[in-house]
C-alpha positions as a Markdown table, in Angstrom:
| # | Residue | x | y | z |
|---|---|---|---|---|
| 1 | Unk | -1.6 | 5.5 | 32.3 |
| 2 | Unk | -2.4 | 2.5 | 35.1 |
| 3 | Unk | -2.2 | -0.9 | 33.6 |
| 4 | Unk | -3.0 | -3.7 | 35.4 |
| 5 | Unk | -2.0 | -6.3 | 33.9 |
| 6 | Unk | -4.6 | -9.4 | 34.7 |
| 7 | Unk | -6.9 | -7.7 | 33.0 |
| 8 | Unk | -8.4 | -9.7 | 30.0 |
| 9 | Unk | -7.9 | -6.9 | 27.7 |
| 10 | Unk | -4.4 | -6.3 | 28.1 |
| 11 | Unk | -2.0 | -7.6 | 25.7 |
| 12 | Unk | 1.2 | -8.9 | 27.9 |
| 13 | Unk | 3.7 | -11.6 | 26.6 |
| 14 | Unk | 2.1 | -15.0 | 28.0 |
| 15 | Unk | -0.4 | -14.5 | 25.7 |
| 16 | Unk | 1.8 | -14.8 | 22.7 |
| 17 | Unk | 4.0 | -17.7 | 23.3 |
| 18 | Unk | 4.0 | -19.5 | 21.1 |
| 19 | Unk | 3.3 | -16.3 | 18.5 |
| 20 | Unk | 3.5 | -18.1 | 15.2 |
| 21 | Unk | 2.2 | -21.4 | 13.9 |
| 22 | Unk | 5.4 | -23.6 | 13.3 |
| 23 | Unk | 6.9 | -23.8 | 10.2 |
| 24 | Unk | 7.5 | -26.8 | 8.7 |
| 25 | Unk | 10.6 | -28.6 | 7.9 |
| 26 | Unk | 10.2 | -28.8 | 4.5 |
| 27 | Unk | 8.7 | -24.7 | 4.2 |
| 28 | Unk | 9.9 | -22.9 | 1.4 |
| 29 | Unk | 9.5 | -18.4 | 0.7 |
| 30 | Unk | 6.2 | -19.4 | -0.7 |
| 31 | Unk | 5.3 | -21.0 | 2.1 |
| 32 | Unk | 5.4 | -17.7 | 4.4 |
| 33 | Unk | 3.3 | -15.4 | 2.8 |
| 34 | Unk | 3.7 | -12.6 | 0.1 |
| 35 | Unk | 3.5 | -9.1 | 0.8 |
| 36 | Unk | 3.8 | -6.1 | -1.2 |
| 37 | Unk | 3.8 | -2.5 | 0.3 |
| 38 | Unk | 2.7 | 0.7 | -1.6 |
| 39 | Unk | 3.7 | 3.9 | -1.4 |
| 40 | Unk | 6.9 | 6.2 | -1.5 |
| 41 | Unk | 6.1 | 9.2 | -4.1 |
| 42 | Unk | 8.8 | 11.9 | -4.2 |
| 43 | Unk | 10.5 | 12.7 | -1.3 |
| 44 | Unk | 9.2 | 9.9 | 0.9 |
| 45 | Unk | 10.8 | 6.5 | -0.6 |
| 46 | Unk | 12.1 | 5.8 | 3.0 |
| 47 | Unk | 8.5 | 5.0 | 4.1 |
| 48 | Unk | 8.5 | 2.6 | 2.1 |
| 49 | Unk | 12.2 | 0.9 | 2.6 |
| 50 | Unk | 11.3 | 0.7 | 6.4 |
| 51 | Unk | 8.1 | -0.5 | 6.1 |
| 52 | Unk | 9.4 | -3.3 | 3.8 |
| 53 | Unk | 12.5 | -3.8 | 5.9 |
| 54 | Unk | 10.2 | -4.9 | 8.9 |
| 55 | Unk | 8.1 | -6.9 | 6.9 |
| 56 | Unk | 11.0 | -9.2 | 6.1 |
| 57 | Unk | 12.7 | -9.6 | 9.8 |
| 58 | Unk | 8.9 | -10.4 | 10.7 |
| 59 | Unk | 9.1 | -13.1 | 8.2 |
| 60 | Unk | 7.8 | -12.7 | 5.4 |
| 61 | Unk | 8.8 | -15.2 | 3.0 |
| 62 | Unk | 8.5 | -12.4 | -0.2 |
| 63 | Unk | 8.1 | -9.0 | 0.1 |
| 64 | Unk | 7.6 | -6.3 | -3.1 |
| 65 | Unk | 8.4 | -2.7 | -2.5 |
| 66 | Unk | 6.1 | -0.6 | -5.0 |
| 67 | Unk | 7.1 | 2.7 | -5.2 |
| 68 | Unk | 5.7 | 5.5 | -6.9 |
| 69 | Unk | 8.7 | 8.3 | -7.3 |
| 70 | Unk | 10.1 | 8.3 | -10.9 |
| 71 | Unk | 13.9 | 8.3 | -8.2 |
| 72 | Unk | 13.3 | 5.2 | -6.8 |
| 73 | Unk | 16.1 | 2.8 | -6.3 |
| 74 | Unk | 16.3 | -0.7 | -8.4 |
| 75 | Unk | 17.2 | -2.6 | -5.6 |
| 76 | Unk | 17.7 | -1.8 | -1.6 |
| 77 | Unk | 20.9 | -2.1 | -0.8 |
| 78 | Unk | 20.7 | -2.9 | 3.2 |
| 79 | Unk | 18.1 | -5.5 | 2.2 |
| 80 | Unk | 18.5 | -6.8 | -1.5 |
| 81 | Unk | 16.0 | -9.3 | -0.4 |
| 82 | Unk | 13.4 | -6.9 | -1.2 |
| 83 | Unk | 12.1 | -7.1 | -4.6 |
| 84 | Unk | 11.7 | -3.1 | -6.2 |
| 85 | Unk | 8.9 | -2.6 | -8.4 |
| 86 | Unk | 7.0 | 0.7 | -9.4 |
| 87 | Unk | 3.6 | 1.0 | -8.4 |
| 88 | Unk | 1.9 | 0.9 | -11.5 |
| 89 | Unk | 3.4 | -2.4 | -12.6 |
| 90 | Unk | 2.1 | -4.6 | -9.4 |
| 91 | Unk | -1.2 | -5.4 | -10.6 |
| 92 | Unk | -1.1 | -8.9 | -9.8 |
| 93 | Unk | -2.4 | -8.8 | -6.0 |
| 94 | Unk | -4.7 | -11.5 | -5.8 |
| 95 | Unk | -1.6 | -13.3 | -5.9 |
| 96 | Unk | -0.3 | -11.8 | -2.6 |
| 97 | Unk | -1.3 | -12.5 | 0.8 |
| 98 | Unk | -1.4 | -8.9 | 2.0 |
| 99 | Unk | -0.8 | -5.5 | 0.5 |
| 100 | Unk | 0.1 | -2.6 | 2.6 |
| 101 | Unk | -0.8 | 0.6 | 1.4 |
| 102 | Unk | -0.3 | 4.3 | 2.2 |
| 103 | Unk | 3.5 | 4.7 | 3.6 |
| 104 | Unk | 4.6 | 7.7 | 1.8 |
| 105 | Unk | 1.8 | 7.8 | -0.9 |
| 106 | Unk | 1.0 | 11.1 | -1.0 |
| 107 | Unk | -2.4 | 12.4 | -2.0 |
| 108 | Unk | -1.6 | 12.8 | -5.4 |
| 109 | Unk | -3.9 | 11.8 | -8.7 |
| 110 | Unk | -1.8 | 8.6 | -9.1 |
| 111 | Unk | -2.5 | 7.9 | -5.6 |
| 112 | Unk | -5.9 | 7.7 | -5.8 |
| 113 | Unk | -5.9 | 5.6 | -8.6 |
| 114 | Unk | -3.6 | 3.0 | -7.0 |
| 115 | Unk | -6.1 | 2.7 | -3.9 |
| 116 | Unk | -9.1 | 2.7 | -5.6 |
| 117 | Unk | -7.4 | -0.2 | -7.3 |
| 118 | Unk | -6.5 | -1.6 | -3.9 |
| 119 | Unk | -9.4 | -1.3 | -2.6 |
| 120 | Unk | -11.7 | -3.8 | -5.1 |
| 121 | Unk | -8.8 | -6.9 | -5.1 |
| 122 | Unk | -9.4 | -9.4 | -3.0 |
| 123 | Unk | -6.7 | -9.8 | -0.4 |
| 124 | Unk | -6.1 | -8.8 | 3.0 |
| 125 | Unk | -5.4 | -4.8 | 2.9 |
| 126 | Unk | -3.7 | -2.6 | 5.3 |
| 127 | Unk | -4.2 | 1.0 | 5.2 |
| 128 | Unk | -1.8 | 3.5 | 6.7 |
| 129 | Unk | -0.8 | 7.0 | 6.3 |
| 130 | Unk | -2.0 | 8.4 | 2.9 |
| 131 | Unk | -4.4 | 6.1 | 2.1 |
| 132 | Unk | -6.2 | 7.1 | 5.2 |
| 133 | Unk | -5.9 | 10.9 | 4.6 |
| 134 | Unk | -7.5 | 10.2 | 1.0 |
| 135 | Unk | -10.3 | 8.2 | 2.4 |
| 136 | Unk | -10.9 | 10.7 | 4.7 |
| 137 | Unk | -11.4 | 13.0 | 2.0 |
| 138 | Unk | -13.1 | 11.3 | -0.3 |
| 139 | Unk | -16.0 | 9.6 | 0.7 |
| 140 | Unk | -16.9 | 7.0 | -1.8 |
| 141 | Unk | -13.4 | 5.6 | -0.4 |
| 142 | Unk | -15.2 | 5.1 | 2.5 |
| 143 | Unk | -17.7 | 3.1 | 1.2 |
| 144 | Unk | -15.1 | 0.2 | -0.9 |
| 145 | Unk | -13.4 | 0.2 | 2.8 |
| 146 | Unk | -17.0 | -1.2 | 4.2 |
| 147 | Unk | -17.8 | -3.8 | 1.6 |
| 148 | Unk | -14.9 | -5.0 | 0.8 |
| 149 | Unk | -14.6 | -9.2 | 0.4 |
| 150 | Unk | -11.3 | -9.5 | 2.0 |
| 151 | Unk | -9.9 | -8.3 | 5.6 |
| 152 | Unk | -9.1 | -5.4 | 6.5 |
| 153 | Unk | -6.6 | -3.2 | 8.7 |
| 154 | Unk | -6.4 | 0.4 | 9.6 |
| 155 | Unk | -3.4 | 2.0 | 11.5 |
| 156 | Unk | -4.6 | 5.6 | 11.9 |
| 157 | Unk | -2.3 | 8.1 | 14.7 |
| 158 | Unk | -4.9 | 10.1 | 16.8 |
| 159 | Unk | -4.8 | 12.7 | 13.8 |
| 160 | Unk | -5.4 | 10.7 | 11.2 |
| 161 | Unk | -8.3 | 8.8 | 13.2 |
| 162 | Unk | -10.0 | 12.8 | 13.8 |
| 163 | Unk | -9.9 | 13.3 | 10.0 |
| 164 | Unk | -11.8 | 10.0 | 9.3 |
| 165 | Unk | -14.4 | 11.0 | 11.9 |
| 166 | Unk | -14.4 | 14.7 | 11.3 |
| 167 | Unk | -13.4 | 15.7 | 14.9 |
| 168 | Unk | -10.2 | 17.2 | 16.9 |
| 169 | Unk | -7.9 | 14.8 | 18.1 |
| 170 | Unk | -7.9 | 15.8 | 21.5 |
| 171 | Unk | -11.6 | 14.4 | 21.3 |
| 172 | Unk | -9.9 | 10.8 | 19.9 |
| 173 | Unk | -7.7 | 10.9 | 23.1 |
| 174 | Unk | -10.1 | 11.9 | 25.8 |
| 175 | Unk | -11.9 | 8.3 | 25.0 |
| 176 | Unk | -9.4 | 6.0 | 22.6 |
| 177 | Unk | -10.9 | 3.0 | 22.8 |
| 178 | Unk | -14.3 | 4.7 | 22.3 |
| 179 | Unk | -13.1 | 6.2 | 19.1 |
| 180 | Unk | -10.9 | 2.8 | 17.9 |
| 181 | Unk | -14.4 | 0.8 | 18.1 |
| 182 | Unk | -16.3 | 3.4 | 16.5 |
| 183 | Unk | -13.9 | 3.3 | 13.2 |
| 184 | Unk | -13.3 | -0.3 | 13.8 |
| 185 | Unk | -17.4 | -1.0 | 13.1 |
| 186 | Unk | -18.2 | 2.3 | 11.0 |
| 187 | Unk | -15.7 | 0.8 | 8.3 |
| 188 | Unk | -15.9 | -3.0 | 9.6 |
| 189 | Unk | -12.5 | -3.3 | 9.9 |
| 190 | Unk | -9.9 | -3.9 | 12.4 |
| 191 | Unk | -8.7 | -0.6 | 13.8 |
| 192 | Unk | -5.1 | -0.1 | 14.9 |
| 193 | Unk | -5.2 | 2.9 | 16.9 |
| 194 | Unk | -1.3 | 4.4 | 17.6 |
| 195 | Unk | -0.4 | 6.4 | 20.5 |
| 196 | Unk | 0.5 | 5.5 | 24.1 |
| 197 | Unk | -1.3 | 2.2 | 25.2 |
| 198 | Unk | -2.3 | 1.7 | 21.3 |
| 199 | Unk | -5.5 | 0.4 | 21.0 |
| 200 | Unk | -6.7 | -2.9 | 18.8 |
| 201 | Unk | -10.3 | -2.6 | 18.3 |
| 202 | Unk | -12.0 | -5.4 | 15.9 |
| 203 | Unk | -15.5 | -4.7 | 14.0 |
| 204 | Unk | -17.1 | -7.2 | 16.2 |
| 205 | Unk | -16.8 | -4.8 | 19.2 |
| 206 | Unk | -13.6 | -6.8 | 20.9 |
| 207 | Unk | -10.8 | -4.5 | 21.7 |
| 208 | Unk | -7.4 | -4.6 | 23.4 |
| 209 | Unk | -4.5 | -2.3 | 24.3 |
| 210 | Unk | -0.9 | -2.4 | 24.1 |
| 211 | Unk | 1.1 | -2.8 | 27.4 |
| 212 | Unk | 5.1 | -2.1 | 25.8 |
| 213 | Unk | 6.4 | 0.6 | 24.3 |
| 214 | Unk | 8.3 | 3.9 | 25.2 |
| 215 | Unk | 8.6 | 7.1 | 24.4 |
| 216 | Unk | 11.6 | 6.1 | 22.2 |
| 217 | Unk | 8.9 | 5.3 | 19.2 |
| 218 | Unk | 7.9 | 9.0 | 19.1 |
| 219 | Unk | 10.0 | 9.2 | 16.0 |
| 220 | Unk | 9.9 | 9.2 | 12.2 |
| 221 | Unk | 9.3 | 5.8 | 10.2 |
| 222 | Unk | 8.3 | 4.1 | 13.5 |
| 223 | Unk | 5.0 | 3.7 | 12.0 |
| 224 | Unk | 5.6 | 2.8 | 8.8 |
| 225 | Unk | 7.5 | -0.1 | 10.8 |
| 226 | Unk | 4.8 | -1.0 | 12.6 |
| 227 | Unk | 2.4 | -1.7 | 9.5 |
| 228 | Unk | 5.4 | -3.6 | 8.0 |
| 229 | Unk | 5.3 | -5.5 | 10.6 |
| 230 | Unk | 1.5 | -6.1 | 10.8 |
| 231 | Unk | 1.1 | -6.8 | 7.8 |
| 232 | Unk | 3.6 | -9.3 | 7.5 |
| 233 | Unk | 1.9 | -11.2 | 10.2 |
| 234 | Unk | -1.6 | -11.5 | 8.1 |
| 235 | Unk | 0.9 | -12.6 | 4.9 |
| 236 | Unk | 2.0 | -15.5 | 7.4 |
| 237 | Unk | -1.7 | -16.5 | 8.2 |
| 238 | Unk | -2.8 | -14.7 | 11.0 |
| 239 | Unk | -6.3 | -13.0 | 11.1 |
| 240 | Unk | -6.0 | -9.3 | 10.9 |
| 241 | Unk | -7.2 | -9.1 | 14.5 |
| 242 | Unk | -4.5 | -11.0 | 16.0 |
| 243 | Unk | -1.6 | -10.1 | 13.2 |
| 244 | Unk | -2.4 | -6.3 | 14.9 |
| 245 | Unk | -2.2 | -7.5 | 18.5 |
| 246 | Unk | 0.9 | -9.2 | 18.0 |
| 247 | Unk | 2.2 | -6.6 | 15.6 |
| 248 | Unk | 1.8 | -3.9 | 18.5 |
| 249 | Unk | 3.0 | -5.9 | 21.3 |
| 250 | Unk | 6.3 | -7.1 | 19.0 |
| 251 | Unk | 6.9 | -3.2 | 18.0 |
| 252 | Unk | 6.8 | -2.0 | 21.7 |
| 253 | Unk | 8.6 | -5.1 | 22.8 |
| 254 | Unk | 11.9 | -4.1 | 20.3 |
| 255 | Unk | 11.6 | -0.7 | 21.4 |
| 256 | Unk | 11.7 | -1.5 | 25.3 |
| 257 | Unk | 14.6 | -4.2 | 24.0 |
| 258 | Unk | 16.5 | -1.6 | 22.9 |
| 259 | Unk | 15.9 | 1.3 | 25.7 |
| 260 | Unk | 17.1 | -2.1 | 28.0 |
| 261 | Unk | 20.6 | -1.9 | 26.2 |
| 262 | Unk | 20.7 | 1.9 | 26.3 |
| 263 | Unk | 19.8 | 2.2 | 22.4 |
| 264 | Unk | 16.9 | 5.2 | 23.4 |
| 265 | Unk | 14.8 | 6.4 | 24.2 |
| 266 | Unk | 17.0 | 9.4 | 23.1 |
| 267 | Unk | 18.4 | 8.7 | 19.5 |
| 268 | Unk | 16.3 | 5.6 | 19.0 |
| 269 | Unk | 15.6 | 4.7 | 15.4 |
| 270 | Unk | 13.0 | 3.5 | 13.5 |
| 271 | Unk | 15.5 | 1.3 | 11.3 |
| 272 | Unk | 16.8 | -0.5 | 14.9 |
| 273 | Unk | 12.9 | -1.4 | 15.9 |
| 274 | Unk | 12.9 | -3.5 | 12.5 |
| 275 | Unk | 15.9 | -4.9 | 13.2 |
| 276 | Unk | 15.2 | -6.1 | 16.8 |
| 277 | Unk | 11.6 | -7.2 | 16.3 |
| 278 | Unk | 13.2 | -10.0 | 14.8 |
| 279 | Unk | 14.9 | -11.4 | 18.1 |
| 280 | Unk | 11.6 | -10.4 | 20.0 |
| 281 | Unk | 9.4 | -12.7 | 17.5 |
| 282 | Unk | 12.2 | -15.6 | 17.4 |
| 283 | Unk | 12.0 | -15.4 | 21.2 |
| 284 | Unk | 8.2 | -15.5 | 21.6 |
| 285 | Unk | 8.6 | -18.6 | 19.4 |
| 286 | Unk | 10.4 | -20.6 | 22.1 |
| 287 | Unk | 10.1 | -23.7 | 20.3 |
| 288 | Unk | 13.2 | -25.3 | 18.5 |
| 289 | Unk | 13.0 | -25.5 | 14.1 |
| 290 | Unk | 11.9 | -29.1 | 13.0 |
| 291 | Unk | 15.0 | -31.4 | 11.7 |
| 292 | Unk | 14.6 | -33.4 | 8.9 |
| 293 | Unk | 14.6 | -37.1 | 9.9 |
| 294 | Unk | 16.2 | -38.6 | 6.8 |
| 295 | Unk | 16.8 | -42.6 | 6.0 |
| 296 | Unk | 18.7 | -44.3 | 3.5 |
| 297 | Unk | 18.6 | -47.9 | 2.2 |
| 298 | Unk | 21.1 | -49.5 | -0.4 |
């Protein structure tokens, strides 16, 4: 793929800086957004663990891992900042800042139910995985996606973007951006497309592609990092359009980061892009922390 970089739709580092609004010196955890992630049915709690993991070393001042296995953990043990809930009992969202849902949901009955339910809050949604594999199936899915009140994010792989469109995904990458657009204003949302040069195409027909990255991230969990990571950015208060140009340029950023040190491509985990997407976003945010100016009088 030729990038050249001066072109407008090209998403290269001086366009980030600084990448979050400054937090204030007197900021608290409810002062950087709430996210909860959804997913993990048997066999696939891990999605959900990573996915959570990122959100917090994005920032993320609370994050809620709801899982739907009856084996879930009671608490993560690498992160016991992560608050572990079951699926069914986080019916609160309007309280949250973002939900992500879909990291290993499975397509089950339960799953269903716990998207339709998603689908009619009002808060900022990100759909991965599952979630997109149901809608795909189920059409009246479709059709919450489109009128929903509050943003919304999709982060389909080329396969999952054919099934929404009912196509082959060797069509999706003979014209990506093409494709991202068309499922970016078919479900007026803000499409995430993965892959090489991962493409962020909004609803109002603006789109950009990714310019880091390597083929280190062609492994498991590394996109249920990535929507961690995204959606941890809306929570904060970005818009879902720049929260997914960020969130892709961050992800890339800690894999190049790590392939620099000689962590990869070969070998390179998803768990080590969570971890070192926090030094890329701290160094992105140049500026120093606010001190507190404090006075004292007798």
């Amino acid at each position: 793929m030729n990038i050249h970089h001066t072109n407008q739709h090209f998403l290269v580092r001086s366009i980030f800086e600084a990448a979050l609004p400054p937090r204030a010196v007197d900021a608290h955890k409810g002062s950087n957004g709430s996210i909860a992630i959804i997913g993990g049915d048997n066999g696939m709690v891990g999605a959900v663990l990573l996915c959570s993991r990122a959100a917090l070393m994005t920032g993320a001042g609370r994050i809620y891992a709801a899982i739907l296995s009856d084996e879930a953990p009671v608490v993560d043990l690498l992160h016991p900042e992560i608050m572990m809930h079951s699926a069914c009992s986080l019916t609160q969202l309007s309280q949250l800042n973002c939900v992500v849902i879909g990291p290993g949901l499975g397509t089950s009955s339960r799953a269903l139910e716990l998207l339709e339910f998603c689908l009619v809050q009002n808060v900022s949604l990100l759909l991965d995985a599952d979630a997109l594999n149901l809608i795909a199936v189920h059409s009246h899915l479709s059709d919450l996606v489109k009128h929903r009140s509050a943003e919304t994010i999709i982060t389909p792989h080329p396969g999952e973007a054919a099934r929404l469109l009912a196509i082959s995904a060797s069509d999706i990458q003979k014209n990506r951006k093409k494709f991202a657009l068309k499922l970016a204003k078919s479900l007026h949302v803000t499409c995430v497309l993965k892959g090489a040069g991962s493409i962020c195409a909004h609803h109002d027909g603006s789109w950009f592609i990714n310019t880091t990255g390597n083929p280190g991230l062609a492994s498991g969990g590394t996109g249920d990092v990535l929507s961690g990571i995204i959606g941890s950015l809306v929570a904060q208060g970005l818009n879902t359009l720049e929260a997914a140009k960020l969130g892709v340029y961050a992800h890339g950023a800690a894999a190049d980061s790590l392939v620099e040190r000689n962590i990869g491509p070969v070998g390179l985990t998803a768990s080590e892009v969570a971890e070192e997407v926090r030094h890329i976003i701290n160094t992105l945010n140049k500026a120093k922390p606010p001190r507190l100016k404090l006075s004292y009088q007798d």
